[in-house]
C-alpha positions in Angstrom: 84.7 125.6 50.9 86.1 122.2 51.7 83.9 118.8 50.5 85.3 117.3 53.2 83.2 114.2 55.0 82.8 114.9 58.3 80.3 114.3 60.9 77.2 116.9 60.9 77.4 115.8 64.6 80.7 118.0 64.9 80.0 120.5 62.5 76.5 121.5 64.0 78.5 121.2 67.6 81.4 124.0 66.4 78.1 126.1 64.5 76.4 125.9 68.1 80.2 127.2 70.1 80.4 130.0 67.5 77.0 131.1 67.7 77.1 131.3 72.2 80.3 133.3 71.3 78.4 135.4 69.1 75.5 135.8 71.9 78.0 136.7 74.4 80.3 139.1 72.1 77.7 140.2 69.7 80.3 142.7 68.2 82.6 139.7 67.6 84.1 139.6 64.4 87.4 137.5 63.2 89.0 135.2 60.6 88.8 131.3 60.2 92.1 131.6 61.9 91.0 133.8 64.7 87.6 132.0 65.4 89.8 128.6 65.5 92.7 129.4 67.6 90.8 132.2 70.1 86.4 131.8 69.4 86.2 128.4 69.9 88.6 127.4 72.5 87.4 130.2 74.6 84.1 128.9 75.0 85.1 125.5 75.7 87.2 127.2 78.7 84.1 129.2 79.8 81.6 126.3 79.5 84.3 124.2 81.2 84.9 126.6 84.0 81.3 126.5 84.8 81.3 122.7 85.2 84.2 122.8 87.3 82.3 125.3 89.3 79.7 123.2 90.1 81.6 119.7 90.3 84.0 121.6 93.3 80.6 123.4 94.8 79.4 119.3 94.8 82.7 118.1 96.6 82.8 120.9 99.3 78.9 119.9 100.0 79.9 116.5 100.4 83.1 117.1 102.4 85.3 115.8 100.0 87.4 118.9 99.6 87.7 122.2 101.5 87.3 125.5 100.2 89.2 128.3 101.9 89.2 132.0 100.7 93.0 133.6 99.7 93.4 137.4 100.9 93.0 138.8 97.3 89.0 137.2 97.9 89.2 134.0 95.4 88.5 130.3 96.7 91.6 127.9 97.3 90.6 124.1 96.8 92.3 121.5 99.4 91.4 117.6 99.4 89.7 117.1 102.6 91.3 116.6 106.1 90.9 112.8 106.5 88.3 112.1 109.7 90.3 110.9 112.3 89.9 108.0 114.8 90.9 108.8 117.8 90.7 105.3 119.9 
């Protein structure tokens, strides 16, 4: 293994992405490779996802965007009709 000086900060935050991989595909298995190019990005996409999820859910309760439903069932995101003044 590598003697390499890095941050425990960063190493303990990749340990903690592998092991939620591991908890979510406990039959996972895979190379240093592997677990680099496909483990470790693919649960920053997940945890990502489910921020984004909740930061558009935030914006349609405030009004800020619109949601609308496509005909295969998912939700569309649109900014927000502006309010009109009609004087």
């Amino acid at each position: 293994m590598s003697n390499i000086n890095i941050d425990d900060t960063e190493i303990k935050r990749i340990a903690s992405e592998i092991n939620r991989y591991l908890g979510n595909h406990p039959h996972g298995g895979d190379t240093i490779d592997g677990i680099t190019r496909w483990w470790i990005p693919r649960q920053r996409i997940e945890e990502t996802s489910l921020l984004v999820q909740q930061a558009l859910d935030y914006l349609v309760s405030e009004s800020r965007i619109e949601r609308k439903t496509s005909p295969d069932g998912r939700y569309l995101y649109f900014g927000a009709a502006p309010l009109r003044d009609d004087k």
